[in-house]
Every structure is written in C-alpha cells, then in structure tokens.
FIRO-244084 format. One record per residue (C-alpha): chain; x, y, z. Coordinates in nm, 2 decimals, always signed. Example, Ala and Ser with C-alpha at 12.3 -4.5 7.8 and 13.67 -1.06 7.14 Angstrom:
! residues 2
- kette, east, north, up
- A, +1.23, -0.45, +0.78
- A, +1.37, -0.11, +0.71
***
This chain:
! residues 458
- kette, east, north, up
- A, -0.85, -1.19, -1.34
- A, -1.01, -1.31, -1.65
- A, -0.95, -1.75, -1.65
- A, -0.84, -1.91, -1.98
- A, -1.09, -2.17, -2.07
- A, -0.81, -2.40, -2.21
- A, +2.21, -0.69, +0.82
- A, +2.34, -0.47, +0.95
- A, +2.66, -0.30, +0.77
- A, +2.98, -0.45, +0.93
- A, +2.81, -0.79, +0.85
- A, +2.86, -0.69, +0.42
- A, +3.17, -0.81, +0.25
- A, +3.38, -0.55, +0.13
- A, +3.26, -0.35, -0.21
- A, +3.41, -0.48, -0.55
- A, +3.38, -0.21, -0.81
- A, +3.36, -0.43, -1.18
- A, +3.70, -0.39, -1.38
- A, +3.81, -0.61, -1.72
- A, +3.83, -0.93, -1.57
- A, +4.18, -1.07, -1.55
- A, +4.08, -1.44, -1.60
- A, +3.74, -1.64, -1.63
- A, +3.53, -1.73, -1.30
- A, +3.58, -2.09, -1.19
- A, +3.20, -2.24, -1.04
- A, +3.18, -2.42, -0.75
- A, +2.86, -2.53, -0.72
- A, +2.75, -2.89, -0.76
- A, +2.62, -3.01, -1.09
- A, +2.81, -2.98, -1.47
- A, +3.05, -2.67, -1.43
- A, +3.03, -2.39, -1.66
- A, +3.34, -2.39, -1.86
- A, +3.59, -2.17, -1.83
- A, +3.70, -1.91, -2.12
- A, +4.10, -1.90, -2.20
- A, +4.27, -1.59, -2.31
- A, +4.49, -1.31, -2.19
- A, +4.44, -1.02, -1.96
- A, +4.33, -0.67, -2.11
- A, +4.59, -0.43, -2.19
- A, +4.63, -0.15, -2.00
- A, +4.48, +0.14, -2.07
- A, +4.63, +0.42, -2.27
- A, +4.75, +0.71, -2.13
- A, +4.52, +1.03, -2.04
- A, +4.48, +1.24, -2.34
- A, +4.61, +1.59, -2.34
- A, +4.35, +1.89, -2.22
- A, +4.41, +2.14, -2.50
- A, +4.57, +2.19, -2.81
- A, +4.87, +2.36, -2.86
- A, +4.73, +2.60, -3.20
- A, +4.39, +2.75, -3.24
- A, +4.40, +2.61, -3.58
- A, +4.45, +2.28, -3.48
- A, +4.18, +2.34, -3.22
- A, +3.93, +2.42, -3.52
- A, +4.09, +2.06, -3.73
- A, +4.02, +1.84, -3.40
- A, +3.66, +2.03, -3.31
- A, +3.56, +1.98, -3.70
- A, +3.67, +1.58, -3.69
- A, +3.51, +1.58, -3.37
- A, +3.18, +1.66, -3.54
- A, +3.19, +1.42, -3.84
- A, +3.37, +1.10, -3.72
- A, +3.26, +1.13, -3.33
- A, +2.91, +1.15, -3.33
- A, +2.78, +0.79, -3.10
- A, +2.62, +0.53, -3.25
- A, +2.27, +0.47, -3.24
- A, +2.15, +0.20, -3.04
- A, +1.97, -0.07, -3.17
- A, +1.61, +0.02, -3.31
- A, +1.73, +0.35, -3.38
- A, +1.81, +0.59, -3.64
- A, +2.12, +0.79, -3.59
- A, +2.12, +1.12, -3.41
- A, +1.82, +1.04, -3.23
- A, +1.88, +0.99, -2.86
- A, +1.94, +0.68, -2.66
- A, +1.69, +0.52, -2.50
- A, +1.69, +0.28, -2.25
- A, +1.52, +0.20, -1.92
- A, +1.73, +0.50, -1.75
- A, +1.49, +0.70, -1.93
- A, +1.17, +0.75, -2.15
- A, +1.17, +0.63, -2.43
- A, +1.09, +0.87, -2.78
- A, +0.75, +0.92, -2.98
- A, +0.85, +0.75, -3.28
- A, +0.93, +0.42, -3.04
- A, +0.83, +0.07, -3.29
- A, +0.49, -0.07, -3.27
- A, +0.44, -0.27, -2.98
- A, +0.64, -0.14, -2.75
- A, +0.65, +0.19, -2.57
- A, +0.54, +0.45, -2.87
- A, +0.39, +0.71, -2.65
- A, +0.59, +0.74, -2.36
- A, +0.80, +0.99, -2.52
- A, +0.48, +1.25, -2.53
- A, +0.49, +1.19, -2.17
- A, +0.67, +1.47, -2.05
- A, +0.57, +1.44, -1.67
- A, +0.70, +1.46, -1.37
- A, +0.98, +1.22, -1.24
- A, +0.94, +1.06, -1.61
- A, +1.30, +1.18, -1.64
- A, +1.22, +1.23, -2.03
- A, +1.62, +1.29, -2.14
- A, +1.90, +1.18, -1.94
- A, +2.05, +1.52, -1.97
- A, +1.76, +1.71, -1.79
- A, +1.93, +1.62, -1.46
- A, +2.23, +1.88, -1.42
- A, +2.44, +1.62, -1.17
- A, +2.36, +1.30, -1.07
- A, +2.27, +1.22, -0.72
- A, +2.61, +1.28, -0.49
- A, +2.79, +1.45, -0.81
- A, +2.71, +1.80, -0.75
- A, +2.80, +2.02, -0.95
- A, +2.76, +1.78, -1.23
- A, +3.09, +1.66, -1.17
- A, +3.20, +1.33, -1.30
- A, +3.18, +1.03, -1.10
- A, +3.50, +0.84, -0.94
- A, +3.42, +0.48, -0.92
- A, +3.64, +0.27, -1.14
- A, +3.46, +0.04, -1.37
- A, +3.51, -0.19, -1.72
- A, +3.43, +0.08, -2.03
- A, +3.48, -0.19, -2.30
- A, +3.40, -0.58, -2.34
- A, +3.74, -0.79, -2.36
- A, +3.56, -1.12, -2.24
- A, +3.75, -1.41, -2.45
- A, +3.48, -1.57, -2.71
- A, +3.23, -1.71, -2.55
- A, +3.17, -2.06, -2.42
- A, +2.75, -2.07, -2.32
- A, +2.54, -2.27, -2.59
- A, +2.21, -2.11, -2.52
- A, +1.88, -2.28, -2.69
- A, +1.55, -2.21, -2.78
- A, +1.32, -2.27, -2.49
- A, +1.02, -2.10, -2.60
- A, +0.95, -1.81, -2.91
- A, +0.73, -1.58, -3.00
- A, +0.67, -1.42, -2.66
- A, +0.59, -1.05, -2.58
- A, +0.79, -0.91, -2.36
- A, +0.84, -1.18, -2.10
- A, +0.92, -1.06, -1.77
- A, +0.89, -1.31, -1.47
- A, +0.98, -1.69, -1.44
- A, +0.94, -1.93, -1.24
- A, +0.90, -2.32, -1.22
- A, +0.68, -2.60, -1.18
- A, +0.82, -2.90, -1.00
- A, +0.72, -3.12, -1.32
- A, +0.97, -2.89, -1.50
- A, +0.77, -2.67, -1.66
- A, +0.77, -2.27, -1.69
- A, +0.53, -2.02, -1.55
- A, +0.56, -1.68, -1.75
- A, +0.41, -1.37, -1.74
- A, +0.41, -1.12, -2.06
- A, +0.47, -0.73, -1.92
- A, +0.25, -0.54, -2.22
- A, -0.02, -0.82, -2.30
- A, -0.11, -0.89, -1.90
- A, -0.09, -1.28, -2.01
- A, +0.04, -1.59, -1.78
- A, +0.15, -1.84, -1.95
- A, +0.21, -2.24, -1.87
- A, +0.54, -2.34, -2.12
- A, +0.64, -2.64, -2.17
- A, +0.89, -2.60, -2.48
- A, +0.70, -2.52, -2.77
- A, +0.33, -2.57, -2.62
- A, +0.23, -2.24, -2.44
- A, -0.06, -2.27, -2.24
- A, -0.28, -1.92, -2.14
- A, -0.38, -2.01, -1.81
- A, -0.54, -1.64, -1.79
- A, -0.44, -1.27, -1.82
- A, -0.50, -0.95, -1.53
- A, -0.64, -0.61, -1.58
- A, -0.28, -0.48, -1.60
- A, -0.16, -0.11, -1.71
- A, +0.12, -0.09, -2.00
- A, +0.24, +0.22, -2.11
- A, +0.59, +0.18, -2.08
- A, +0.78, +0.00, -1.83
- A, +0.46, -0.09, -1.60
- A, +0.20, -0.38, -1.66
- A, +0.19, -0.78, -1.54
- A, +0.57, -0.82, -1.39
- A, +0.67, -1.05, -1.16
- A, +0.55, -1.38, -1.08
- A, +0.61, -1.65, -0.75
- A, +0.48, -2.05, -0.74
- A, +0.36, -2.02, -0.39
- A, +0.48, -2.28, -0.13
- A, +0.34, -2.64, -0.21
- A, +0.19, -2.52, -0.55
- A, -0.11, -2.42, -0.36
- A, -0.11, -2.05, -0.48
- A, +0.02, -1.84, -0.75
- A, +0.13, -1.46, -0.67
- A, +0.16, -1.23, -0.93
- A, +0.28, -0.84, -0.94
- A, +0.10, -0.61, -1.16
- A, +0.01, -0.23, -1.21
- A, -0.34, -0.13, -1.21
- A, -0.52, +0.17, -1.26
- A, -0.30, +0.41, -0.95
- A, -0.14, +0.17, -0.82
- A, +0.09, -0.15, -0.82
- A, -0.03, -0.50, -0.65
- A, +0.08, -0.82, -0.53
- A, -0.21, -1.04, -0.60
- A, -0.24, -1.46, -0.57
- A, -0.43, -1.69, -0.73
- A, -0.50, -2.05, -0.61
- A, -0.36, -2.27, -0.81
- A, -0.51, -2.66, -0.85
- A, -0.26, -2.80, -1.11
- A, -0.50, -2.71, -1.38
- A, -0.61, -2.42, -1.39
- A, -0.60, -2.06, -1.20
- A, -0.86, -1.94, -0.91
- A, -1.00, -1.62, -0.82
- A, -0.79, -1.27, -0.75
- A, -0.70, -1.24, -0.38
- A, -0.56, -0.92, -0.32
- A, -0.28, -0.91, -0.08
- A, -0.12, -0.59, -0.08
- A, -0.24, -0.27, -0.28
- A, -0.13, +0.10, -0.27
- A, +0.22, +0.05, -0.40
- A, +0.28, +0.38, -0.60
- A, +0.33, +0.33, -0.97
- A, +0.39, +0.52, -1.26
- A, +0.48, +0.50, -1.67
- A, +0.81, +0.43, -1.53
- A, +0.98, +0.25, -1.24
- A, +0.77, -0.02, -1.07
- A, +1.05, -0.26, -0.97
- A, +0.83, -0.51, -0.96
- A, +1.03, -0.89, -0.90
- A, +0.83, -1.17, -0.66
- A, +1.08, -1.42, -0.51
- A, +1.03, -1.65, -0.22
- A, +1.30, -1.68, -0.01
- A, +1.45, -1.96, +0.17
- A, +1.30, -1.83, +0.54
- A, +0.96, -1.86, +0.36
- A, +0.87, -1.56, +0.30
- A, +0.76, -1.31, +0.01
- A, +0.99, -1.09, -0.13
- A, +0.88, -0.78, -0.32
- A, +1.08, -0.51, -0.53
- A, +0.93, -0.20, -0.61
- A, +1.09, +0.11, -0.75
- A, +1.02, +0.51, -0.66
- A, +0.74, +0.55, -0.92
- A, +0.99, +0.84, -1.05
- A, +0.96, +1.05, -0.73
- A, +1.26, +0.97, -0.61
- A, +1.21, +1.12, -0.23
- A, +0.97, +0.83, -0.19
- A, +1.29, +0.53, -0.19
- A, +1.35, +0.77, +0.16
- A, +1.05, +0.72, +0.34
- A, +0.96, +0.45, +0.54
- A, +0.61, +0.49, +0.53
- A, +0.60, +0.49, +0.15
- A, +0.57, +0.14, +0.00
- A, +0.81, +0.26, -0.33
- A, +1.15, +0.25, -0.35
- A, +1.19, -0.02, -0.13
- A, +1.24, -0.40, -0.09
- A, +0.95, -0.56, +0.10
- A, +0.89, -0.88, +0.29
- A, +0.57, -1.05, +0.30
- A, +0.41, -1.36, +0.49
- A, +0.27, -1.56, +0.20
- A, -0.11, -1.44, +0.31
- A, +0.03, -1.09, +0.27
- A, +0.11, -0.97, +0.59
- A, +0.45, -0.78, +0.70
- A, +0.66, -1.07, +0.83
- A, +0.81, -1.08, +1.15
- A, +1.13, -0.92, +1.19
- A, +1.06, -0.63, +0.93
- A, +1.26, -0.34, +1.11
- A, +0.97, -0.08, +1.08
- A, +0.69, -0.36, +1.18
- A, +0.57, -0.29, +0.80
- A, +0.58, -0.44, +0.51
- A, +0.89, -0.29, +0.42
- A, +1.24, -0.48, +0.47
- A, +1.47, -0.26, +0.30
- A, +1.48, +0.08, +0.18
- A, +1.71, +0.35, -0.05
- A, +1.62, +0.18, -0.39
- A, +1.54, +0.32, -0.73
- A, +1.45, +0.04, -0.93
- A, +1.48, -0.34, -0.82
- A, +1.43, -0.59, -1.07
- A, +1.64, -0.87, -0.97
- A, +1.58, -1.05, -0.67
- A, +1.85, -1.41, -0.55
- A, +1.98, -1.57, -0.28
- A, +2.33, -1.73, -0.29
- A, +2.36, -2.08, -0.10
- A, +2.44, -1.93, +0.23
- A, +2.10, -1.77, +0.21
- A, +2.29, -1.37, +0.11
- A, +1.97, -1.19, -0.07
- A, +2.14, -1.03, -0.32
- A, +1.93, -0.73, -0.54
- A, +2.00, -0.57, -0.92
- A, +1.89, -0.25, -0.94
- A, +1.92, +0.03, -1.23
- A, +2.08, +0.37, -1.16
- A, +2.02, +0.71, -1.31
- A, +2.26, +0.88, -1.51
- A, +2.60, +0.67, -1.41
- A, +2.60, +0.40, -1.23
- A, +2.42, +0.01, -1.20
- A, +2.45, -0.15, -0.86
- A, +2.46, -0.53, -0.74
- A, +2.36, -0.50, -0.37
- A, +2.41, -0.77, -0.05
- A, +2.08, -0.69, +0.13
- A, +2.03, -0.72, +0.49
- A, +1.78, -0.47, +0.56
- A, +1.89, -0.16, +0.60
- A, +1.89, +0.17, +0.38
- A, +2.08, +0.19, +0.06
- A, +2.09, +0.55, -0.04
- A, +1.89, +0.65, -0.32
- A, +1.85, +0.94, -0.41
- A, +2.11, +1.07, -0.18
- A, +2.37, +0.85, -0.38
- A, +2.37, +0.70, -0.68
- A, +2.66, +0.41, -0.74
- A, +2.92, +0.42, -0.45
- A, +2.89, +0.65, -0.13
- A, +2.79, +0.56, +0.24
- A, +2.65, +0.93, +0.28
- A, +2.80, +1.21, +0.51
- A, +2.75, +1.00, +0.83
- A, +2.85, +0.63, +0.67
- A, +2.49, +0.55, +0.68
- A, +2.39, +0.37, +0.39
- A, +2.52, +0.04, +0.28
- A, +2.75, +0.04, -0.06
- A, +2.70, -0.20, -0.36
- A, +2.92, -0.45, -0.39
- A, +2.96, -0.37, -0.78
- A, +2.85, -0.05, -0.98
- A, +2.84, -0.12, -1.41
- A, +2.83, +0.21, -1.64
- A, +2.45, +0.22, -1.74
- A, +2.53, +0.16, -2.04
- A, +2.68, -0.21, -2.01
- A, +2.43, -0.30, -1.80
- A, +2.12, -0.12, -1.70
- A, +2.02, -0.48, -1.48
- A, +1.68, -0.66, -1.45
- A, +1.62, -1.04, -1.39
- A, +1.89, -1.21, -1.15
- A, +1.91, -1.57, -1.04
- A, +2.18, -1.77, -0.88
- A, +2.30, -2.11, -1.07
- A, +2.60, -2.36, -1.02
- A, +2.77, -2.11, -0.83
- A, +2.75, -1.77, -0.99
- A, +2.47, -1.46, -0.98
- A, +2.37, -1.44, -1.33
- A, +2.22, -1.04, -1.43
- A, +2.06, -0.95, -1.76
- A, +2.13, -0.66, -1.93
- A, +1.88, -0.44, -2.08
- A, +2.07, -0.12, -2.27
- A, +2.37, -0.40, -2.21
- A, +2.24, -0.67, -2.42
- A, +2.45, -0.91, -2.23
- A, +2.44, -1.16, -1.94
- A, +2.67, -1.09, -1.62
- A, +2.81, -1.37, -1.44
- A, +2.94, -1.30, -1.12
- A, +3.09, -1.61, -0.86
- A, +3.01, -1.62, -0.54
- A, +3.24, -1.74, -0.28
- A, +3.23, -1.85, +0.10
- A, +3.06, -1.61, +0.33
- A, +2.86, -1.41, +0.00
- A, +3.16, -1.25, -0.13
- A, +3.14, -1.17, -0.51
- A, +3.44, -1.23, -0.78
- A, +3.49, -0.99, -1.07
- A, +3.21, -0.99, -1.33
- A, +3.23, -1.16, -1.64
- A, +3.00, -1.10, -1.93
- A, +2.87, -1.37, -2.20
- A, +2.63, -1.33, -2.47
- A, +2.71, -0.96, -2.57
- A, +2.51, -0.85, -2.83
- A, +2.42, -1.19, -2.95
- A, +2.01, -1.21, -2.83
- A, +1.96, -0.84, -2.78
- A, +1.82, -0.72, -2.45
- A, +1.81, -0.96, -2.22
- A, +1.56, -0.94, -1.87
- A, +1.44, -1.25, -1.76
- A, +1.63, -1.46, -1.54
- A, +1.57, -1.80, -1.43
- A, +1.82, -2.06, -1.23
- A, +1.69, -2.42, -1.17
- A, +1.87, -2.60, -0.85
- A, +2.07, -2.92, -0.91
- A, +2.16, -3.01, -1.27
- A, +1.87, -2.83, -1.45
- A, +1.96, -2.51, -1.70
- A, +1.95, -2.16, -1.69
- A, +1.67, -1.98, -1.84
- A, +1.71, -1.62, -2.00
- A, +1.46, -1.42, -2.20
- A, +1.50, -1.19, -2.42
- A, +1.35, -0.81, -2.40
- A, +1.32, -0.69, -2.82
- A, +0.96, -0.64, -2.84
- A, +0.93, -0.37, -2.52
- A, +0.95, -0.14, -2.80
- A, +1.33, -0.04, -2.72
- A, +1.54, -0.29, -2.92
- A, +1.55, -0.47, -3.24
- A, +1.34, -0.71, -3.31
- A, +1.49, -1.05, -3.42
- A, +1.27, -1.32, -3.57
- A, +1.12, -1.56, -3.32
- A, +1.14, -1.26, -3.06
- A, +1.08, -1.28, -2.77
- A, +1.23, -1.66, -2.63
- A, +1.36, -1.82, -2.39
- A, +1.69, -1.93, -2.40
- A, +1.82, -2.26, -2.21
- A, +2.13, -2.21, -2.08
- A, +2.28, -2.57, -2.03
***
C-alpha cells in the first residue's frame, strides 16, 4: 500500500427463468418509488422456421443470402468479422489501449481464448442446445430512469461503497487506485500493488463496521487477497493482510466485498479458469466465502473454513434483500447468466451451467438464467425494493422486484445501450440514489467522452 500524501434447498423460492416482461415491476420499498413504464405486452413469437428447403436450388439462394445479409454484428469497439468479446472470454490482440490488449496472446490454460473451443457447455453434452426459456430481444417500454453524472473520467471503476457523510469510496480495477468522491472532487487516498492484465487487479472494496477499517480485494503477484486498512477519517493506514492464497488468474477472480447484515465479511471469488476448483471445498476459488471482520472463517461456515458457499464460476455481485436473502450475480460460460438465493450450499459449476440440480437433485438452481449475451452480470445492489444487476456484454441495467419471503418478479431492463457496459453497482438505504458505473475503458467497449462515471440513479 503506497499512502497518497493529499439454506438449505427446500428453504429457496421456486426458480423464475427471465421471459419479456408482461408489465413493469411496481416497488415496494419505502422512499420515492421508481416509476412505472406503460405499454403493451410483447407479441408472441413467430412460429418455428422450417428445417430444410424444399429445392437444392433454393438451398444454394438461402445459403448465399445467409452469407452476405446474416453475418452478426460487431459489438461495440469492434470491427466487423472479428469475434465477440466479452468477459465470457478473452479478449483479442488488437484490444484498444488501456484496456486488456494482450490477453488475446494469452493462449493458456482455462483462459478459454474463444467461446467456441468448448464443444458443449457444462450439462449440454453433446453440444446440444440448452432448454431453459429466456427473453432473446429487448421490448422494455422507453425508459423512465434519469440517471446523472456522479463522477467522470474514471478508469475502470469496479467497487463502491459509502461513507456515512455521503460520500463514495471507489476503487479503479487496472490503475490499483482508491479513490474518495465527492461529486466532481476525487480524492487518491492511495493505490495497491495490484496485477491487471485483463479482468484481475484492485476489485472490490468494504467500509468496515464503525468506519474503523477499510477492506479491499485485489490480485497480486499468484494470488488474490482480502486486505484492510485502518481508516481515521483522513487518511488510509498500513496493509493488514487477512486472507491470502485465493487462486487467481488473467481471468476470473470474482472478486465483490460486502458486509452483511449478521456482520460479517462476504467474499466472491471465481475458479481462476480451472473450473474443477468451484468443486472443492478445500480450494478457496469458485466459491462464496464468509469472513469475521479480522479475517477469520465465521462461525457457522458448513466446512469450519472460510468458505460459505461453493459451485461458482464467477461472482461479482454480492446483496441482501430486506428479509436478509443474500442474493449473488454470477457470469456463465457459453449460455447462460444466473441470479442465485444463497444459503450456503453448492451451486453446480462446472457440472451445470444455467438450470440443472444434477443427477441426484444436489445443487441449488438459480432463480433466473439471462442469455450471456444480454447480460454477462457484475455489480448488484438492492434499492427501494428491487435487485438492480449491471450488464457487461449487456450494456444494460436489470431490475428485478423482490417480494415477501425473497421471491423475485420477472426482470425488467433500463438503460439499454444508452452508457455502454455497465459494472458497478451501488444502492443507498432510505431516500438516497442509486449509483451505477460505467465499464468502457476495460479495453472491451466503446469509449464515450467523460468515460468512465458514475451515474446517479435518483
């Protein structure tokens, strides 16, 4: 640290899988409600297409328009016919300055360097196609959030949290910064001898109980850590470590720091791109951990480790609902996103990917899957009622209401395509606003002037 001088499974709801939504969420948490957008339900969808044609000739006419009108669009940043890149994957050579230019060259193992090197996805064999039903295209009605600039001209923010005067603690992923912000006065109150070299580096970040301590999650040389720093109002103390040996890689670190309303220290870290490890319960990746706030496994853990939850590829987003449900956002592989209820327990990966409760009805389902590409998830908070989920490869924000005993509504998505990627995710309690960052200058999206910001969601 270098100082600036300045539950078990009957106890889940049931499983929602995330379909157009009919009609907008109605909040029902205290403080200004979040209005409600008007308009119709989707359409139904048109009928299935037929599997051949009739001619050989008219094979050859639809396989030649298939060619020259088909082809996907490029995603944003990118020139056509060059693949998609997201944080399902690694991202190519030619990557824009600042962001992740060499992680493409990185061919190595569990980097997962093109989507398509993995024949099937986990519980598709065979490559078959996946059956969960989920929303394809975007029908939400215009949209009604008025988001403002908080903050601008960040790199890469990735964790949030608050001050109880108001203000925002911020860390930046590929600059290893922490910053103090307070509208447009950002304060360096130091930086860590953080890794970036794609999605790794300084992640999440916690305001430890009575403002006494900062925490912080980063990725050093080998390894990821949850660090803290005392914390006198002014300025930042000495590095404590508190927990070390979390496996890291170019690639998957989870890496979100919450504290949760029991007091503890929650931790998400992600399989470091060997996917066996989100498996094993003596490996610290993959998993959802819970920490005293010195550090040590708190009581209750179900393996008397540090670990509280295993089964995970990626975590990013960590809330809790007001009846204390932890709920997680974590990024698939090749098909599906999940929203998960956590109570402990094991929630498949890499045995299943999206829906599945295994051959014995072991693991615990997510209570809604997205197609990677409208979501691929990261921050998460809760606020007046609702989760709200960046997406990444999405470029949206996910609003899902929560009702009596945890149980989720349909999804309903704002902001599409307006900011770009979005990742950070911040709810106040009370009256305050919402606070979103934006994600353009990790080297995957387009870059916007006055990337990256904060947006305040009122």
């Amino acid at each position: 640290m270098r100082p600036h001088p300045d539950r078990s499974r009957a106890h889940l709801p049931a499983r929602r899988r995330l379909r157009a939504p009919a009609g907008p969420p109605v909040p029902a948490q205290a403080g200004p409600p979040v209005p409600a957008p008007a308009g119709p339900p989707p359409p139904a969808p048109a009928g299935p297409r037929p599997r051949a044609l009739a001619r050989p000739a008219a094979l050859l006419l639809a396989a030649g328009l298939l060619l020259t009108s088909c082809a996907p669009a490029a995603e944003p940043g990118q020139s056509p016919g060059s693949p998609p890149v997201d944080d399902h994957m690694t991202a190519p050579a030619s990557a824009p300055e600042g962001g992740e230019a060499t992680a493409g060259s990185e061919a190595t193992a569990g980097s997962e360097a093109t989507a398509g090197s993995e024949a099937a996805s986990p519980g598709q064999p065979n490559g078959a196609e996946p059956t969960q039903s989920a929303a394809t295209t975007d029908r939400t009605p215009p949209d009604i959030l008025t988001p403002t600039d908080r903050a601008t001209g960040l790199t890469t923010p990735w964790g949030i949290d608050r001050f109880e005067d108001g203000t925002l603690l911020v860390t930046e992923r590929n600059t290893g910064r922490i910053l103090r912000v307070d509208g447009a006065h950002q304060q360096e109150l130091g930086d860590v001898d953080s890794v970036n070299r794609a999605e790794d580096g300084l992640l999440g970040i916690a305001i430890g109980p009575g403002e006494e301590h900062i925490y912080a999650y980063y990725t050093a040389e080998g390894e990821n850590r949850v660090v803290r720093f005392a914390w006198d109002g002014a300025s930042l103390g000495d590095e404590e470590l508190l927990l070390g040996g979390i496996p890291a890689s170019h690639f998957h670190d989870g890496g979100q720091l919450r504290f949760g309303p029991d007091g503890h220290l929650y931790a998400s870290t992600g399989d470091a791109g060997v996917p066996d490890h989100a498996q094993d319960p003596d490996s610290l990746a993959g998993k959802i951990l819970r920490l005293t706030p010195d550090g040590e496994p708190a009581p209750g853990n179900p393996f008397g480790t540090a670990v509280y939850s295993l089964g995970h590829r990626n975590v990013q987003g960590l809330a809790w609902d007001a009846e204390g449900g932890l709920w997680a956002s974590e990024f698939g592989a090749n098909s599906w996103d999940e929203l998960n209820l956590s109570a402990g327990g094991n929630y498949g990966w890499p045995l299943v990917e999206g829906e599945g409760s295994g051959t014995d009805g072991s693991f615990i389902e997510p209570i809604h899957v997205w197609p990677t590409g409208e979501a691929s998830p990261s921050g998460l908070a809760f606020w007046r009622g609702s989760l709200w989920m960046a997406g990444l490869r999405g470029e949206r924000l996910w609003q899902i209401p929560i009702g009596p005993g945890s149980t989720a509504a349909e999804p309903v998505s704002h902001l599409t395509g307006e900011y770009g990627r979005l990742r950070a995710v911040y709810g106040v309690s009370g009256d305050g606003p919402l606070i979103v960052g934006t994600s353009n200058t990790d080297g995957r999206g387009r870059i916007r002037d006055g990337d990256d910001r904060l947006l305040t969601v009122q």
